[in-house]
C-alpha positions in Angstrom: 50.9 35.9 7.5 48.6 35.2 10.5 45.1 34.1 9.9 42.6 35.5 12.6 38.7 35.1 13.0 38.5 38.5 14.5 41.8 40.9 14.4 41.3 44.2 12.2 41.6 44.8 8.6 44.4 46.8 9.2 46.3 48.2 11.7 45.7 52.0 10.4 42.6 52.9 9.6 42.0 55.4 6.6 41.6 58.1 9.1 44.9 57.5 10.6 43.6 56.0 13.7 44.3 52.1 15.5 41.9 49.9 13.7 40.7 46.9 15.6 40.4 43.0 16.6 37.2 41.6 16.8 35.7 38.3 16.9 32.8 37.7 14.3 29.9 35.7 14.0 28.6 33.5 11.1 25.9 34.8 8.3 22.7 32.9 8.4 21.9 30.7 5.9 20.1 32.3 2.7 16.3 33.2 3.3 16.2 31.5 7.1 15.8 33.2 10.5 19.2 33.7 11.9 20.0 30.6 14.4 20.7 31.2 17.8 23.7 30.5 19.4 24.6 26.8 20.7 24.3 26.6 24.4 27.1 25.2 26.1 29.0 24.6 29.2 32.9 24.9 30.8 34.6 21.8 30.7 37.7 21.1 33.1 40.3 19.7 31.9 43.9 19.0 32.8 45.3 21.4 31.0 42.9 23.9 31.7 39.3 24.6 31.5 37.6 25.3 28.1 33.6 26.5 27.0 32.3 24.5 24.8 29.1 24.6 23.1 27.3 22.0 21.4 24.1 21.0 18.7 21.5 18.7 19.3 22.3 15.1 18.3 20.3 13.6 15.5 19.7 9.2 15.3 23.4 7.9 13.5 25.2 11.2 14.5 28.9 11.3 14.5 31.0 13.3 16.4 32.6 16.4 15.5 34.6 19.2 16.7 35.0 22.7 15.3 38.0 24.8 16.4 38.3 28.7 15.6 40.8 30.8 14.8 42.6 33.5 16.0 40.8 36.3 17.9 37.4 34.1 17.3 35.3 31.9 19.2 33.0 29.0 19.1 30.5 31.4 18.1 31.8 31.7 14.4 30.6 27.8 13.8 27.1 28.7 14.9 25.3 28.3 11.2 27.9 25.5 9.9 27.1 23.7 13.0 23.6 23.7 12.9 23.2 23.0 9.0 25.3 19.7 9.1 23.2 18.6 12.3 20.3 17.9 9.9 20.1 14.8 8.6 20.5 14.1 5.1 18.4 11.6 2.6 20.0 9.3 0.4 20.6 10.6 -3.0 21.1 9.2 -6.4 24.5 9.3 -6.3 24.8 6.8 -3.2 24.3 7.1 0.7 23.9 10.2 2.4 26.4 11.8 4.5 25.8 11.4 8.3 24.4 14.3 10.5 27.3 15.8 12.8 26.9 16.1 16.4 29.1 18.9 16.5 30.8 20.5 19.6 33.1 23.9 19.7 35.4 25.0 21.8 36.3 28.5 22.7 40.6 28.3 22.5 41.6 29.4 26.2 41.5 33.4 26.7 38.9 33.8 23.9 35.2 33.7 23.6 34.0 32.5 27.3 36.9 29.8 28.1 39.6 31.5 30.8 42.8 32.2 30.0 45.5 29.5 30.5 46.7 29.7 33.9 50.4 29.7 33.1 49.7 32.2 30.6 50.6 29.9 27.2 49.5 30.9 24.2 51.8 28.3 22.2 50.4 26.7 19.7 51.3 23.5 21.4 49.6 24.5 23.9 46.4 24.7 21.8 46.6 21.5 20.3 47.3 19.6 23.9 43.5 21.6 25.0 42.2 20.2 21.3 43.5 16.2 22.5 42.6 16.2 26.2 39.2 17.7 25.5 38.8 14.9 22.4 40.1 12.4 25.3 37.8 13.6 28.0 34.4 13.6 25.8 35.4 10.3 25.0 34.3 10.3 21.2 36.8 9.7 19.1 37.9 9.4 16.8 36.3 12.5 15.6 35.5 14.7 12.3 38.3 17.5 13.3 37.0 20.6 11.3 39.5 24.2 11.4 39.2 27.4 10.3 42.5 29.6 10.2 44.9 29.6 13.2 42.1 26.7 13.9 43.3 24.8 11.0 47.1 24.9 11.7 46.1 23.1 15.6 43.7 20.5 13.7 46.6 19.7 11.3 48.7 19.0 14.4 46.3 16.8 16.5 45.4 14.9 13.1 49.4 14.4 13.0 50.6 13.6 16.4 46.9 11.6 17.6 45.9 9.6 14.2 43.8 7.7 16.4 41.8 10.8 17.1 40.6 12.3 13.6 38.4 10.6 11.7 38.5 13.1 8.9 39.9 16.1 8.6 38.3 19.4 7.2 40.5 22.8 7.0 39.1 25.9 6.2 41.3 28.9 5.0 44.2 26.9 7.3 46.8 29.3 8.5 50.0 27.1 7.3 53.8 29.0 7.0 53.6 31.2 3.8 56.1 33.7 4.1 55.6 35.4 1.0 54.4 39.4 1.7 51.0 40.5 1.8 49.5 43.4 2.7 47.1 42.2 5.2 48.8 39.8 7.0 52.0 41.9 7.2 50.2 44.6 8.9 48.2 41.9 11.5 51.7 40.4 12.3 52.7 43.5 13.6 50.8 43.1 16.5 52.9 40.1 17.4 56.6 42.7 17.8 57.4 42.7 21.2 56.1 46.1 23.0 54.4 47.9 19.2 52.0 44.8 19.8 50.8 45.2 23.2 50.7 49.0 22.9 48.0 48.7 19.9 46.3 46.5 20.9 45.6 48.7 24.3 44.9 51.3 21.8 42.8 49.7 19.7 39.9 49.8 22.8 39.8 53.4 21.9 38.1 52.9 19.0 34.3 52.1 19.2 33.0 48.4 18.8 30.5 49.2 16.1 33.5 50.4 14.2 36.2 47.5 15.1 33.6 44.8 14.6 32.8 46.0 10.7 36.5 46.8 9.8 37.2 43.2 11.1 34.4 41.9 8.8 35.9 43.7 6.1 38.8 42.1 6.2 37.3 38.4 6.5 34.0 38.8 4.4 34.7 39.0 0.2 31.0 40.6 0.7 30.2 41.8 3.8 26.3 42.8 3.0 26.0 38.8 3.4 26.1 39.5 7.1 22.7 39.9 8.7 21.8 42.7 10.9 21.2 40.4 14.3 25.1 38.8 13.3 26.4 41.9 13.4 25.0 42.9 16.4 26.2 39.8 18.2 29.7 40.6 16.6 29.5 44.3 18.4 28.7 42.5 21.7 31.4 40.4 22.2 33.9 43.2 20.8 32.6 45.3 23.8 32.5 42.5 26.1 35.8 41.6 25.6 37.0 44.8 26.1 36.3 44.4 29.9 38.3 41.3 29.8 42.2 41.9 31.7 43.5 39.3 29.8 42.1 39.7 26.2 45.0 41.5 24.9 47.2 39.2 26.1 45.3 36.5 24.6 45.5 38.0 21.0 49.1 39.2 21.2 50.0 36.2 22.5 48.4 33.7 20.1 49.6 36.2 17.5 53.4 35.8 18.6 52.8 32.2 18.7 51.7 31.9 15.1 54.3 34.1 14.1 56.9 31.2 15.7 55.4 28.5 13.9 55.8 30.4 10.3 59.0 30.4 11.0 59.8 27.2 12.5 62.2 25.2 10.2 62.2 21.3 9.4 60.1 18.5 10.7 58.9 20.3 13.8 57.5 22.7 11.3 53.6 22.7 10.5 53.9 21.4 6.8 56.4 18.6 8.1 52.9 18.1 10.2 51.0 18.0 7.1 52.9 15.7 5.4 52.3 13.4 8.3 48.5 13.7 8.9 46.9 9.6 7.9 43.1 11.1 8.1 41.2 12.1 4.9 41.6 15.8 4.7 39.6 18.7 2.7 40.8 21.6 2.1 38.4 24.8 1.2 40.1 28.0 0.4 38.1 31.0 -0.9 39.4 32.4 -4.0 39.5 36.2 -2.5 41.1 35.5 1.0 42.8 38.2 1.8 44.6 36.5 5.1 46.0 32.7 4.0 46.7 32.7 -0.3 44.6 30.3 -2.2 48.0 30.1 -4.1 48.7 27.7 -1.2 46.3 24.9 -1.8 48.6 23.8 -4.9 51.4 22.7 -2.3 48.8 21.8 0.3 47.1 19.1 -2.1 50.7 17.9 -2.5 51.4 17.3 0.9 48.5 15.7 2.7 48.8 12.5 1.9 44.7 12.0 1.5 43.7 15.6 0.7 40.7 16.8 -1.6 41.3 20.5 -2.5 38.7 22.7 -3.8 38.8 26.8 -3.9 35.2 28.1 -3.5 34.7 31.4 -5.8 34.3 34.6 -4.5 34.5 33.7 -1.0 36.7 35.6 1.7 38.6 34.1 4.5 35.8 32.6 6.9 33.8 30.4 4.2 31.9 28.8 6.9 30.4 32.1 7.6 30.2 33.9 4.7 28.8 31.0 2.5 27.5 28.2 4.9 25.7 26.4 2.6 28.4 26.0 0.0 30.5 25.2 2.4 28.1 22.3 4.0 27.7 20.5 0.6 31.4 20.1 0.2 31.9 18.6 3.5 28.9 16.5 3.1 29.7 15.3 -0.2 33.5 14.5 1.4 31.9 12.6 4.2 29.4 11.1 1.8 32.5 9.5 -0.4 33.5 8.3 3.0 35.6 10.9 3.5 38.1 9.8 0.9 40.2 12.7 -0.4 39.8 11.4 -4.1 43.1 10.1 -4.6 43.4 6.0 -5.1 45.7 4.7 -2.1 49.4 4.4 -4.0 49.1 7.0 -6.8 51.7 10.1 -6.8 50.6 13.2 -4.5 48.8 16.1 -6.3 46.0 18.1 -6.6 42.8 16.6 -6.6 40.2 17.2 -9.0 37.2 19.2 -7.8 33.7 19.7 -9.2 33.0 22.4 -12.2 31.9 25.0 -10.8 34.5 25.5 -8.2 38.1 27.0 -9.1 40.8 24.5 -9.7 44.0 24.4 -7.6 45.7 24.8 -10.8 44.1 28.1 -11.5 45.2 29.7 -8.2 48.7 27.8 -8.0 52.0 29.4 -8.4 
């Protein structure tokens, strides 16, 4: 039911013990030296002060933002980030797609960003950070790219600030399906009132080492992809956070919050959102997530009004970091289109044909 970049695999581990929450970081692309992370800075803002880290800007760059999901950090963007900084030659097929100057934000209480001062985890709340931080860097409108819980608050700026979002791109996006699953049943127990809090307290028990590869066993279809230096960063921030006051808040209360919107009924709900987003939107969903159902991209592609679906094979939940490459040529041959989701303006909603060697939203439909 929930979608995060980080919380355990489960909440019982085969021993019987807590298992854990823990941010991850990105595998490196095949055959190149793992890239460091992107330095960055804290940016104040109205509504609370965010970290934000950034790539170097390439000649005809255009701005983009990259937004994480829940129990992750700006860290988890890393590869992506750095791959679709490079420019691009023209190719047969037409121009090339523009180099992104991307930025990412840690969310408030995770990665390095404070938590929010009054202590709302809402996911209103995230999407006002998302538009005042878009409004304060004074780039828009923007390439407005989610992964997860990340997803759901893109889909919501793109909806309420048009004039923000250039294109849209939603990875694995954590939008209301309520039918059961075992994984995301047993993460959306940490959102009860009182059970939630006293796990996740528990869960600091456990050693990082062993949090931070349960977690990527939850996220990764394969998690030998991961290189050793990633998973030692993934380790480090588990045990950093861990002397963080508020970082169980932060998880339980961005868990409770998604837990509200899966719920929420009618237009205030997040696929009334959908339905209301004007930006060009893709939509990658790997065809072994074990978090958000592929099964959902059929009624996604129906609802975007502009929306190019296409369901990457043998990928987990976090395609950006367990196939960065794969997931870089989709989202530069979107932008290269123009970031047209492939339906002609006027024709009937539906899914949207994607390339041959990537599942069809038919085949994972229900």
């Amino acid at each position: 039911m929930t979608q995060p970049t980080g919380p355990a695999d489960s909440l019982v581990a085969p021993d019987g013990s807590a298992a854990a929450d823990a941010g991850t970081s990105p595998s490196s692309p095949a055959g190149a030296a793992p890239i460091l992370p992107w330095p960055g800075e804290l940016i104040r803002l109205d509504v609370g002060d965010v970290f934000l880290r950034r790539t170097e800007v390439q000649p005809g760059a255009e701005p983009a933002l990259f937004v994480h999901g829940l129990g992750g950090s700006a860290l988890n963007w890393t590869d992506l980030m750095g791959l679709l900084a490079e420019p691009v030659g023209a190719t047969g097929a037409g121009p090339a797609a523009p180099p992104l100057a991307g930025e990412a934000l840690d969310l408030p209480g995770f990665g390095f960003s404070p938590p929010p001062g009054d202590g709302d985890y809402s996911l209103d709340a995230r999407v006002a950070a998302v538009i005042s931080l878009i409004d304060k860097r004074g780039c828009a409108p923007v390439h407005l790219i989610g992964n997860s819980l990340g997803g759901a608050i893109c889909t919501r700026v793109a909806a309420r600030r048009p004039d923000l979002v250039r294109t849209l791109t939603l990875i694995s996006p954590a939008l209301p399906d309520l039918r059961p699953r075992p994984l995301p049943l047993r993460i959306a127990v940490v959102a009860l009132p009182g059970l939630g809090r006293w796990l996740l307290t528990r869960m600091k028990s456990i050693p990082p080492e062993r949090r931070a590869d349960t977690s990527i066993a939850g996220l990764y279809l394969d998690p030998a992809r991961l290189l050793p230096e990633r998973r030692a960063e993934a380790i480090a921030e588990v045990a950093r956070r861990d002397g963080l006051g508020y970082a169980v808040d932060a998880l339980y209360g961005s868990a409770r919050s998604l837990l509200t919107e899966y719920t929420r009924p009618g237009p205030m709900s997040l696929w009334a959102d959908a339905a209301r987003v004007t930006a060009p939107t893709l939509l990658l969903h790997g065809s072994h997530d074990r978090l958000v159902n592929p099964a959902m991209s059929g009624r996604a592609a129906r609802t975007f009004p502009d929306c190019r679906v296409v369901v990457l094979p043998r990928v987990g939940h976090v395609a950006m970091m367990e196939r960065p490459e794969e997931t870089v040529a989709e989202i530069r041959e979107f932008l290269r289109r123009g970031g047209s989701g492939g339906r002609p303006p006027g024709s009937a909603r539906g899914p949207t044909a994607t390339a041959e060697n990537r599942a069809p939203v038919s085949a994972v439909s229900r």
